[in-house]
N, C-alpha and C positions, 0 to 999 in steps of 0.2 A: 934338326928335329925339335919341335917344339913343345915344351916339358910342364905337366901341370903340377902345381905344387901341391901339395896331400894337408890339405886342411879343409876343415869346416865351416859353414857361416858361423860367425861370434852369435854365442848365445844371445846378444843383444840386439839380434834382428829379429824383425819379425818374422816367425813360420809364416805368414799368411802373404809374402812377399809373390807379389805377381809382375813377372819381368817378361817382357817385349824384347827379343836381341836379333841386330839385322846386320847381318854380314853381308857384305858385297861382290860383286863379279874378280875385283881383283886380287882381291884375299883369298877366294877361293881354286881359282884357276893361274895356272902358269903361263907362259908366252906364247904358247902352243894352243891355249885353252884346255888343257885338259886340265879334267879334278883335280886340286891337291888334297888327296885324303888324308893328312897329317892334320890337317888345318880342319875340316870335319870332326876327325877324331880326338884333336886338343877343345875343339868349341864342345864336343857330345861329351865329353870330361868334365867340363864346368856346367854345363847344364847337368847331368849326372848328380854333381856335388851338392848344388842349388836343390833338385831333386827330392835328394835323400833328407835335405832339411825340412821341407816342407813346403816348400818354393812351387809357385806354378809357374812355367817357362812355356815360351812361345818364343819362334824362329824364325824371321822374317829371311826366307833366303833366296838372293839370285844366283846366277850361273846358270842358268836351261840353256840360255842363248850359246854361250863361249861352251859351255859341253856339248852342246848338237853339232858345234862348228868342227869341234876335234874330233868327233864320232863320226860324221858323216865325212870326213878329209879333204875341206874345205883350207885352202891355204891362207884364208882372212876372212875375217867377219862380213858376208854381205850385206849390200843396204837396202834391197827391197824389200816391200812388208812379206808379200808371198815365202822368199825363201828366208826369212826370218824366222814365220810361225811354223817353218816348216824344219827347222831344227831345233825350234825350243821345243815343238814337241817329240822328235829324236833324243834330246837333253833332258830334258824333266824328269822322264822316267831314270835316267841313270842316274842325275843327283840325287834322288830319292833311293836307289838302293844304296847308294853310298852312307847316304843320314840314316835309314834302316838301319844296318849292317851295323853303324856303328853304335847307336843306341841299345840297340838290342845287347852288346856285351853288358851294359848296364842291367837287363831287363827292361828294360824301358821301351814303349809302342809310340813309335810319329807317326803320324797322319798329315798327307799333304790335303792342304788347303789352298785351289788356285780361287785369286781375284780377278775381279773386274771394276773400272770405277761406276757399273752400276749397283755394285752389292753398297756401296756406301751413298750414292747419289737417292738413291729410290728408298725413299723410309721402310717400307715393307723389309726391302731385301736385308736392308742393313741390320735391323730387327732380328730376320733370319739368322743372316750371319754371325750375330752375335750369341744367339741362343745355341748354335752349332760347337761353336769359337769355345762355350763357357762348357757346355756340356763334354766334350774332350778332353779339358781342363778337371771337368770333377772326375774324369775315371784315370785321371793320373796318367794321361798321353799328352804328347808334345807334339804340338801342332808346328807343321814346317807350311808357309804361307811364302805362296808365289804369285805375283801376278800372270793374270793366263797370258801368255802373251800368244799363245796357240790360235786363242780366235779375236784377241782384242783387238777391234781396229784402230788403226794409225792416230783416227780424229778425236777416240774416247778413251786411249789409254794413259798413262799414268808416266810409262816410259821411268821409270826409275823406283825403287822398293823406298828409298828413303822415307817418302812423304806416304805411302802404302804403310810403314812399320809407325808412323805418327797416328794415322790414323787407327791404324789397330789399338795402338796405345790407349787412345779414347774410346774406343767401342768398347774393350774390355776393362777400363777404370784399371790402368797399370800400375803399381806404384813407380814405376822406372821402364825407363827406354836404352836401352843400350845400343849405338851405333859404331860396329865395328867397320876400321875402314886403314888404308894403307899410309896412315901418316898419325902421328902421336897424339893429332887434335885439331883444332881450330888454333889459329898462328897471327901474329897481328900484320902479317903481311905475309904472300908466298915466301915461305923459305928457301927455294929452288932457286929464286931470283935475288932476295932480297939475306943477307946474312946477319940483318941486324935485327931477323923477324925472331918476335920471343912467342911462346905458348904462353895462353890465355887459360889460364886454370879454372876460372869460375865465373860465370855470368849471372849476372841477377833477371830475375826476372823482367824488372822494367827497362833492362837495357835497350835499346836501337840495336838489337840482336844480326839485324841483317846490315848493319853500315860498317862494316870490315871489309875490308879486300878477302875474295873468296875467289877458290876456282874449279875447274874438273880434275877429278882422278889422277893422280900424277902419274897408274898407267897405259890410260890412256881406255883403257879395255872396259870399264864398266860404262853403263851411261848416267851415272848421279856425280859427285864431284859436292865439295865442301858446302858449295852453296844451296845444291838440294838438302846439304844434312842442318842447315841453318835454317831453313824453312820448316823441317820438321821440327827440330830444336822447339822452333816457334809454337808450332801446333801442341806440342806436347806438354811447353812449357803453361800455354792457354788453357791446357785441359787437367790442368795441376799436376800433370807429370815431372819428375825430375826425368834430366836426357842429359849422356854421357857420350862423348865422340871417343873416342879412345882408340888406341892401334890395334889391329886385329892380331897382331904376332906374339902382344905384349903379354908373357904367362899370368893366368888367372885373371886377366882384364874383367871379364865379367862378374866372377868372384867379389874383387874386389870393389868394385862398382856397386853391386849390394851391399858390401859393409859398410861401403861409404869411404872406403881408402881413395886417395888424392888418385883418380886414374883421366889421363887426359886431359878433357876440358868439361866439366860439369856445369848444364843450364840446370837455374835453380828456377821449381815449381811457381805461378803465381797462385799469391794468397787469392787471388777474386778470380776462382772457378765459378767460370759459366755454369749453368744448367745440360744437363744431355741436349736437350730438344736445338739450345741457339749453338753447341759448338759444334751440331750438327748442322746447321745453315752457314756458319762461318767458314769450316774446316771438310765437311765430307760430299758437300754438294758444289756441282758445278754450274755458276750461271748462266742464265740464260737472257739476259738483257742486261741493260744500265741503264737509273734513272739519274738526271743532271739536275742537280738541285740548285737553288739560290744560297746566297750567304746569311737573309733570314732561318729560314727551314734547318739550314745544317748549325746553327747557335740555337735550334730550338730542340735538335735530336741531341748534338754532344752536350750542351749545357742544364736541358732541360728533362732529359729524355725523354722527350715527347715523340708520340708518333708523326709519319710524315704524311703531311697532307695532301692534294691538288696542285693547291693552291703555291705550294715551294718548288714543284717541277716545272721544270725550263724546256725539259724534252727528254722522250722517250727510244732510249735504241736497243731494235732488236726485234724478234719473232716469239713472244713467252704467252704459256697460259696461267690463268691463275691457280696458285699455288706452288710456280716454280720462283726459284732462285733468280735475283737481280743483286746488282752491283749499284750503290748510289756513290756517286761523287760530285766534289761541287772543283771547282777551279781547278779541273784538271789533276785532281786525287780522290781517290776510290776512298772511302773512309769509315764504310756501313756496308756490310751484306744484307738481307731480308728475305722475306717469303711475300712474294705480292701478292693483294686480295683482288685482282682485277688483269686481266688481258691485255695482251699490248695496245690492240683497238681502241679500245675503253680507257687507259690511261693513256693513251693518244690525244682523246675526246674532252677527256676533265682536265689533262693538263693547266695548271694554270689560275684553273678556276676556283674560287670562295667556295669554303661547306656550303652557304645560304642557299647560292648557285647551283648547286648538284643534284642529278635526280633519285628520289628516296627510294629507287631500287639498285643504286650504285652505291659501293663501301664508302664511304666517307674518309676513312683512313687509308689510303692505299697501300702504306705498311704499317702493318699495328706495331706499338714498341715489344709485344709479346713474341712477336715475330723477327726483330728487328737486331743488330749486332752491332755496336761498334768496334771496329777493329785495334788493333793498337797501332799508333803511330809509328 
């Protein structure tokens, strides 16, 4: 049984602390799938605690799938989409009374909140969801956020909370992400295989975050795995969040992780936060083309930041309209996201071609640097 320890955030946290915490399929669920409500009821303890200080908490949680499997007495997880969405929605409602049920010994009200990745792709929605997200937050409920997997299809869903609990991070400007998951951290090589692998306690922000050996779940049962939480790591670390990987068994993990005690592996925030508007083109939107640029044009966006012209694309792939999401790479590396001013047609047509050249009812910049991302190496 898993034991939370009876203390307080240290007065030298901030009250105004807003924490994102996202447990996974296989911390929450046993070999069978079913609930392990110990493991609900030690995490609804720490958030309780966080709570009571003045903390806004948010719960990124899966299991709908692996509970609908043991509800409905399924003897393994199946793989088609149909009978998938057809036990998370079996599932969902009973992880929720379980998160209920156990909040409430606190007093405390959760509210679920299912995603899709169009509430983050579509600026509207995302707009929405975040004014929903904040106002929950100010009447002192905790929102439990799942992706729908109910109606989300195969080709636009997300398939994993990791990179769902990063981007919530940034919609709601978190001070901290917490990723609870079934091993003590990020490792400098699998430890399952490797015995000489050590735990990585702190990453900086400018590291090569994703050049570690990473792998899935070690049981087997969730669908994220080390290297979905190093992507979000990523996201989160770009949108100045600090993000904590840490075991989900370990008492007061999350607790501690607010105060700042050494808990797992801690990515540290970078100093050069984006703006909302670009780490919403970097991070919450999905593209919809790639433009192939020259090795002029990309020494003129990374060195320059200039916007990219005509004149620097090589060629255009894909079916987009203007104002959607594109990918720019040059030598076979993506290295820019953007928001394009022009259709695939039309940046088909100017490819290539000199401002001089171009007709004066076509943008001139096909991605303005306002619009424009560089990513991190």
């Amino acid at each position: 049984m898993l034991q939370i320890l009876q203390h307080s955030v240290p007065a030298s946290i901030d009250l105004a602390v807003r924490v994102v915490v996202k447990i996974g399929t296989s911390s929450l669920t046993d070999n069978a799938g079913a609930i392990r409500r110990e493991m609900i009821s030690a995490l609804c303890d720490q958030v309780a605690a966080l709570h009571s200080d003045g903390c806004e908490v948010l719960v990124v949680s899966s299991g709908a799938v692996a509970a609908g499997v043991a509800a409905l007495g399924f003897a393994t997880r199946p793989h088609d989409m149909t009978t998938l969405q057809a036990v998370s929605a079996a599932g969902q409602p009973r992880l929720m009374e379980v998160y209920n049920a156990e909040l409430a010994r606190h007093s405390i009200v959760g509210a679920q909140a299912l995603v899709v990745p169009n509430d983050f792709i579509d600026r509207k929605q995302y707009l929405h969801a975040r004014q929903t997200l904040e106002r929950l937050l100010e009447l002192r409920a905790v929102p439990i956020v799942n992706e729908n997997d109910a109606i989300a299809a195969d080709e636009i869903r997300y398939g994993d909370n990791d990179r769902i609990a990063a981007l919530v991070s940034h919609l709601l400007k978190a001070d901290l992400l917490v990723l609870l998951t079934d091993t003590p951290g990020l490792y400098t090589a699998d430890p399952r295989i490797d015995p000489s692998a050590t735990l990585v306690e702190r990453v900086a922000a400018d590291d090569p975050i994703l050049s570690v050996s990473a792998g899935r779940s070690a049981s087997g049962v969730g669908s994220g795995g080390m290297a979905s939480k190093l992507d979000a790591a990523r996201i989160a670390s770009w949108s100045g969040v600090r993000a904590v990987i840490a075991h989900a068994e370990r008492p007061n993990a999350v607790v501690d992780a607010v105060a700042g005690v050494a808990v797992g592996t801690t990515f540290e925030p970078h100093d050069r936060k984006l703006p909302a508007r670009k780490l919403w083109i970097a991070f919450a939107s999905a593209a919809a083309g790639t433009l192939v640029v020259d090795e002029g044009a990309h020494r003129a966006m990374t060195q320059r930041n200039t916007s990219l012209l005509p004149a620097g694309v090589r060629q255009v792939i894909g079916a987009f309209e203007e104002g959607d999401i594109v990918e720019v790479n040059c030598a076979g590396r993506v290295f820019a996201r953007g928001m394009i001013a022009v259709d695939a047609a039309t940046a088909r047509s100017i490819a290539g071609r000199r401002t001089v050249d171009l007709p004066s009812d076509v943008a001139h910049e096909i991605v303005h640097r306002d619009d424009l991302v560089l990513l991190p190496a």
